[in-house]
C-alpha positions in Angstrom: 20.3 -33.8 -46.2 17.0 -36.0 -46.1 17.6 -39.6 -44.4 16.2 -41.4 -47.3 19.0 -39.6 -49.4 21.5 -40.1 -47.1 20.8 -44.1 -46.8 20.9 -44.2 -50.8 24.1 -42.4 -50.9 25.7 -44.9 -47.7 24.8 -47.5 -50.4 27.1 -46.2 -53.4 30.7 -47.0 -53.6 33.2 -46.1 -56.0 35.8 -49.1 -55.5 35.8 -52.6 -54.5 38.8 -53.9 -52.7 40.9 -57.0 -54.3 40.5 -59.4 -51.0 37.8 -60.3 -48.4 38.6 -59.2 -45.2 37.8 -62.0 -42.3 34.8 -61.6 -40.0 34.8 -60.7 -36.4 31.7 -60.5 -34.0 31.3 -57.5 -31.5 33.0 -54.7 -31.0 34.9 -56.4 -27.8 36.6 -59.1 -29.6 40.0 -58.8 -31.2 40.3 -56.2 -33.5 41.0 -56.6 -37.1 44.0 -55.0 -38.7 43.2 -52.8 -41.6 44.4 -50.0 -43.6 42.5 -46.5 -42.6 43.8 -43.1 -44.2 46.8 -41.3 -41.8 45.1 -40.0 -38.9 46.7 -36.6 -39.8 45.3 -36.9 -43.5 41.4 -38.1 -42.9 38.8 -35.5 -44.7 35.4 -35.8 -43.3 33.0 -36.9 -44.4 34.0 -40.1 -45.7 32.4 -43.4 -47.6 33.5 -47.0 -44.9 32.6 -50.2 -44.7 32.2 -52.3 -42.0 34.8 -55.2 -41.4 33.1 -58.1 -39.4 29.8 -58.8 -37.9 27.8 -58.0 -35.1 29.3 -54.8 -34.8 27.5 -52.7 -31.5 26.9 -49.4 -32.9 26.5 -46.7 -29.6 25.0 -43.8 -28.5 28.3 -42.6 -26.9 32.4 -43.0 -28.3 33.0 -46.1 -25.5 31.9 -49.0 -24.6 30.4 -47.5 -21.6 27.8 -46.1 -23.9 24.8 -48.0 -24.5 24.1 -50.1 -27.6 21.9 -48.9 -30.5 21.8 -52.0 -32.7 24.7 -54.1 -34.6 25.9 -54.0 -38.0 27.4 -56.6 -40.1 29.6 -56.4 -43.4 29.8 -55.6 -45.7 27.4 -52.6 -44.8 28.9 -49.3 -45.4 28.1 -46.3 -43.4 28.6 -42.7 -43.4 31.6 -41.4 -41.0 31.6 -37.6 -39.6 34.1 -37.4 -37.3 36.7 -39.2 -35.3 37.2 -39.3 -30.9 40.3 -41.1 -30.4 39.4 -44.7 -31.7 35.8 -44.2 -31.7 34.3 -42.6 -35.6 31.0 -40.4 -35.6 28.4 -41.8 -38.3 25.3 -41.2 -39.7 23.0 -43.4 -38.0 22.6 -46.0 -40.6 19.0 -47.9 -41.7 16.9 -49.1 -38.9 18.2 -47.0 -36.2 15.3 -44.7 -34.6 15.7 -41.7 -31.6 13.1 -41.0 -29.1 11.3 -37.5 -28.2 9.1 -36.4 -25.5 6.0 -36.5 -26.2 4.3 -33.4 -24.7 6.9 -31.1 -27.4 5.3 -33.3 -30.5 1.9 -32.7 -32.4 0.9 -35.0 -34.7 -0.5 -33.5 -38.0 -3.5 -33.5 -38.3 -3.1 -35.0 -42.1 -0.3 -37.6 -41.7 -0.2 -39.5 -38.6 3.4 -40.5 -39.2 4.6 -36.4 -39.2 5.5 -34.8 -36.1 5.8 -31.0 -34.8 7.9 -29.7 -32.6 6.4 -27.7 -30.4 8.9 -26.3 -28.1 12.4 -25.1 -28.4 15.4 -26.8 -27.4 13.8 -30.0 -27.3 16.0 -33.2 -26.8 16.3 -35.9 -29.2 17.8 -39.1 -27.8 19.6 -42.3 -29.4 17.3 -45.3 -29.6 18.2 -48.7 -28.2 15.6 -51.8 -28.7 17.4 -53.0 -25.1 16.9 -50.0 -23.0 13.4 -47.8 -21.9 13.0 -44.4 -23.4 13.6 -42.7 -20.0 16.9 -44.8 -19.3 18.3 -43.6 -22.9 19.7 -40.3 -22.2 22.7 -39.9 -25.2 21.7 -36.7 -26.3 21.5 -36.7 -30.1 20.3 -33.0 -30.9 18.1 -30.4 -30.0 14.8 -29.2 -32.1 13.4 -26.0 -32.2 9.5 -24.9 -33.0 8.0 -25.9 -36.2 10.7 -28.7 -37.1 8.8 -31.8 -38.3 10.0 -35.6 -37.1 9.5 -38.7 -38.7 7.0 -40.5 -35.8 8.0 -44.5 -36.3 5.4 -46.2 -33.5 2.4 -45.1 -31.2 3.9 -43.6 -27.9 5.9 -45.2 -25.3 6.2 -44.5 -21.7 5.7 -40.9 -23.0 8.1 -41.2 -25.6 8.1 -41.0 -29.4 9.7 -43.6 -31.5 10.9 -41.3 -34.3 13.6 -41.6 -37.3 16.9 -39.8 -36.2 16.4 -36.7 -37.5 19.3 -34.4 -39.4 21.9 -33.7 -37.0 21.9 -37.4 -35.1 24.6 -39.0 -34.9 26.2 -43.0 -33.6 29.6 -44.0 -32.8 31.3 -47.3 -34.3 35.1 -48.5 -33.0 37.3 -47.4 -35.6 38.8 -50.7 -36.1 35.7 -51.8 -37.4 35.1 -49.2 -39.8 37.8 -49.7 -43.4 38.3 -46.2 -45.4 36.4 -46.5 -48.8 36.7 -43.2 -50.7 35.9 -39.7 -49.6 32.3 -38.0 -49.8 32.1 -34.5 -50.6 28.8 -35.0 -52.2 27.1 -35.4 -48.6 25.9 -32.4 -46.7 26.0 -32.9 -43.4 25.0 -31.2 -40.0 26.8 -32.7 -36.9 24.7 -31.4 -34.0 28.2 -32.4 -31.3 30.8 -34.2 -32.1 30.2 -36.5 -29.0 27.0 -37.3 -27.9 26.4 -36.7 -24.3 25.0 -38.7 -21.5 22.5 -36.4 -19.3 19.9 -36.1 -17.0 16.7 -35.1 -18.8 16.6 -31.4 -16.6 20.0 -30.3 -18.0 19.3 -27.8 -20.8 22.8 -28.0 -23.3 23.2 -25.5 -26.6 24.1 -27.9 -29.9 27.0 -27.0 -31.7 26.7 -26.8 -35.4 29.6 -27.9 -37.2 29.6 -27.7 -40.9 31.4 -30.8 -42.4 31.1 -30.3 -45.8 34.6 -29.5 -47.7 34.7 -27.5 -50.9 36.3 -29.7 -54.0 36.3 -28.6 -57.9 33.8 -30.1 -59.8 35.8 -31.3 -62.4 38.4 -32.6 -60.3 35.9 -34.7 -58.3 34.7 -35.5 -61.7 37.6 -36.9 -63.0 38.2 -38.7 -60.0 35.2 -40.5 -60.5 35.6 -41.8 -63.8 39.4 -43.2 -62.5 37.2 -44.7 -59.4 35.3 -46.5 -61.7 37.9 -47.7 -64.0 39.8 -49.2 -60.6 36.2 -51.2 -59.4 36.1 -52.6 -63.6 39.2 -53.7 -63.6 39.2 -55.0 -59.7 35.9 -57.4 -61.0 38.2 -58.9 -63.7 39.7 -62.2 -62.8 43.3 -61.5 -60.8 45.5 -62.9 -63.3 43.8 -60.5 -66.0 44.1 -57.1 -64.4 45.8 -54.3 -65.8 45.7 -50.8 -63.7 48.9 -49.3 -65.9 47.1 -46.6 -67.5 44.5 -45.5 -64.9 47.6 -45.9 -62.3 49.0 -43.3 -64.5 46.3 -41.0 -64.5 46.1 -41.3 -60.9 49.6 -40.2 -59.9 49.5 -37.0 -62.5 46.3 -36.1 -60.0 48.1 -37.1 -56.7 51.3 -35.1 -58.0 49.5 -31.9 -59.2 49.5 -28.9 -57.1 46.1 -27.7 -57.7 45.0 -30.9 -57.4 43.6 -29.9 -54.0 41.8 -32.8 -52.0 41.2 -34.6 -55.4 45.4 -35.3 -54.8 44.6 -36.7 -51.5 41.7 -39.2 -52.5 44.0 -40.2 -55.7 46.9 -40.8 -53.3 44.3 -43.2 -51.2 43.1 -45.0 -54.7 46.8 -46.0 -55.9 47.4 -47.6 -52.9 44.9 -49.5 -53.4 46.0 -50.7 -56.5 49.4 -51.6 -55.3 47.2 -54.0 -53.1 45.9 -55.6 -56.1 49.3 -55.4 -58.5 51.0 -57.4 -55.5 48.6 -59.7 -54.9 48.7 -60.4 -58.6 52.7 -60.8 -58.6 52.7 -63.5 -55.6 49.9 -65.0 -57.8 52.0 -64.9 -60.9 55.3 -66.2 -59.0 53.2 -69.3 -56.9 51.9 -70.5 -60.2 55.4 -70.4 -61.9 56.7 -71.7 -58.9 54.2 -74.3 -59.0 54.9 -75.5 -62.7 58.2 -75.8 -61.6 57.8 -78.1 -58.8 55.4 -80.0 -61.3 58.1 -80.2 -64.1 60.9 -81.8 -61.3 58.0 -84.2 -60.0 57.5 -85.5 -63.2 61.3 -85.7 -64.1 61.9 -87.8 -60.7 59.5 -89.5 -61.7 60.8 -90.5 -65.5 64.3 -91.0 -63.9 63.2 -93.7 -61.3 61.0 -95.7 -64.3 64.6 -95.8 -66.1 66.2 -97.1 -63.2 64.0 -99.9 -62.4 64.2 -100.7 -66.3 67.6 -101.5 -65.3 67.3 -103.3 -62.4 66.5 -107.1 -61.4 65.5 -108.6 -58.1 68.8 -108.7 -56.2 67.4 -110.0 -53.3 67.8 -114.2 -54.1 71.6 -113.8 -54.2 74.2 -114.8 -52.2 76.5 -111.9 -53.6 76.1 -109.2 -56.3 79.6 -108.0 -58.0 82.0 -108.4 -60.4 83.6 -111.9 -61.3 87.2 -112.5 -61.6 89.2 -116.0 -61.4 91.4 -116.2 -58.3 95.0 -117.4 -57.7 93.5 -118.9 -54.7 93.0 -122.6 -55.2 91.7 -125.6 -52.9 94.4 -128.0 -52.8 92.0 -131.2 -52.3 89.2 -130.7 -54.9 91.6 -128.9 -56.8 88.3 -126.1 -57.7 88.8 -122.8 -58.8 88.2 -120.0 -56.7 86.4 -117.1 -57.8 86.9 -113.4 -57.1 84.0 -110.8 -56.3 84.6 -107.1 -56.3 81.9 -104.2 -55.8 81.9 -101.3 -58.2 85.0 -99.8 -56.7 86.7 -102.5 -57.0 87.0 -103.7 -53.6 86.5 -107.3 -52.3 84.2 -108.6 -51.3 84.2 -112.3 -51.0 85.8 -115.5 -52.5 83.4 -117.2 -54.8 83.5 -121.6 -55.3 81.5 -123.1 -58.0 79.6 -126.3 -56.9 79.2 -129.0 -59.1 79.2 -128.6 -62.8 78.8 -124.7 -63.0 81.0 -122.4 -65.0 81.8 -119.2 -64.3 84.2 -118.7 -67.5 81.7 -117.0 -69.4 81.2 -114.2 -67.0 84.4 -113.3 -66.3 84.6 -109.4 -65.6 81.0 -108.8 -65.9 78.6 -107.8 -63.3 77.0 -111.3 -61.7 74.5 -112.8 -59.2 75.9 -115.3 -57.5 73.4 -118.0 -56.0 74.1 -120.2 -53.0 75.2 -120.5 -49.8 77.8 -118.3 -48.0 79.9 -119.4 -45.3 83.4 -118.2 -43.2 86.6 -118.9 -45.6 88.6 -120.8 -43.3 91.7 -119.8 -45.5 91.2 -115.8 -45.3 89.4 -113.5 -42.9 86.6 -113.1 -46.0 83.6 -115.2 -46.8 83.3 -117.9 -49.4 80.2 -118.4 -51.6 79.3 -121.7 -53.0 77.5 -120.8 -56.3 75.2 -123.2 -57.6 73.9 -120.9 -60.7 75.4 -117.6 -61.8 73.3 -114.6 -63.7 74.3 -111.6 -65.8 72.9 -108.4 -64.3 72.5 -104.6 -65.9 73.7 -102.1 -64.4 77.5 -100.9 -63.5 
């Protein structure tokens, strides 16, 4: 496949997921964790996207390989083939190779065309950091006749040239999120790890076919449900509705002659669960949250009531209820008072002082104000009212 066709293709997706996945820089920081498709299940090739930024793409699968640029999300790329935790990918837009000069000729028409002119001639990843004679990941071989793409004038014998079919990079897995499947791409995979050698050693490319058969109406039908997923994914949370393309999609994962169609729906409904969760926690925080609201604003009315109800106690001597005494001063012949909390308990005794009556308040709820002092007659206090007050309240 043509690069130009290739980079429109990297730029197509079928879905877009319910969340935003955080950044990260480099491929030596933390990794993220993300969902990729059961090792034992990935098809090749397949549509990902890249999760973080300034993401080193290599020549090699390790970090020991040199680096051929960085990528950012959320780019999507083009993956091949997998080498432990390293994936194989279509070198993506602004990525270049270098070739030897003496196996080029340019045409004589179009300075910008190459010809090979040898066979087995070595292509080699590109890195802006690194000379042309230090960058020694083989990419592929050419043979006679095969044009190149020439990008620059030469340097230090070398061609600047766009990878051509065949080349390959190498991104950390981590960095790289499943998407949907790409049987639509044909691909070439010259070795499914590129290899670091001196420029004298002469190494056969392996072809390996990638390309997986699928029925066209199944891959069809797929689509459409793809697309239904991304419409209904754009809609605000709380107005999505997957129930009948979910449906659709778990009569395609469940049907024996579904064939890889049953894989890729099987990817697409878990998706979905995704987004059906994430719209139940937000259904249940907002109900949750009315809730809380409603009790606030009931606290609320029930402490207004209260203070309807209730005076300034702090200017009295005693707060209680009045009663009249059997307890009488034998000199001033006064009457004694009795106070008793809601409970009925004692509190203290209670003495009028000068013409004050108490008579009226007998049994009610009273402030008492005035002076408190020991009663020399019992082991409670005595309060020498001057004014006594009616108060709400039990």
């Amino acid at each position: 496949m043509k690069l130009y066709s290739i980079i429109f293709l990297v730029a197509v997706s079928f879905l877009v997921p319910c969340g935003v996945a955080q950044g990260v820089q480099g491929d030596d920081k933390a990794q993220p964790v993300i969902e990729v498709p059961e090792e034992n299940e990935v098809v090749f090739p397949y549509i990902a996207e890249i999760v973080g930024s300034n993401i080193n793409i290599r020549s090699g699968s390790g970090r020991n390989y040199y680096s051929c640029g960085k990528i950012s999300g959320p780019a999507q790329i083009v993956v091949v083939d997998q080498s432990y935790r390293w994936s194989q990918i279509l070198p993506p837009p602004g990525s270049f190779s270098w070739i030897f000069k003496d196996y080029v000729k340019v045409a004589p028409d179009d300075s910008t065309v190459g010809i090979v002119t040898g066979d087995n001639v070595r292509v080699y990843a590109g890195s802006d950091t690194r000379e042309p004679i230090r960058s020694d990941s083989l990419q592929v071989k050419l043979g006679k006749g095969q044009k190149v793409r020439i990008l620059g004038p030469v340097e230090n014998d070398y061609y600047k040239i766009s990878p051509p079919e065949g080349a390959t990079l190498w991104v950390y897995t981590e960095y790289a999120k499943f998407v949907r499947p790409a049987d639509e791409i044909e691909i070439s995979v010259s070795a499914k790890r590129n290899m670091r050698e001196p420029k004298s050693i002469d190494l056969k490319p392996v072809v390996v076919p990638t390309k997986l058969p699928l029925k066209s109406e199944k891959l069809d039908e797929y689509k459409k449900l793809a697309k239904q997923v991304e419409a209904e994914s754009a809609k605000p949370i709380d107005q999505q509705d997957y129930t009948d393309v979910k449906k659709a999609l778990v009569q395609m994962r469940d049907d024996p002659a579904g064939e890889k169609a049953s894989k890729y729906a099987k990817y697409l409904i878990k998706r979905i669960e995704r987004c059906e969760l994430a719209k139940q926690a937000g259904s249940e925080l907002a109900e949750q949250q009315e809730q809380l609201q409603n009790a606030l604003e009931q606290i609320a009315r029930d402490r207004q009531e209260k203070l309807k109800n209730i005076n300034d106690e702090g200017v009295y001597a005693v707060v209680g209820r009045i009663s009249l005494s059997a307890v009488y001063d034998a000199q001033v012949e006064l009457k004694r008072y009795l106070m008793t909390d809601s409970d009925g308990a004692v509190i203290c005794y209670a003495q009028a002082v000068g013409d004050v009556k108490a008579e009226d308040f007998l049994g009610k709820r009273v402030g008492l104000i005035g002076m408190i002092s020991p009663d020399a007659k019992s082991n409670l206090a005595l309060v020498e009212f001057v004014k006594v007050i009616e108060l709400k309240g039990k």
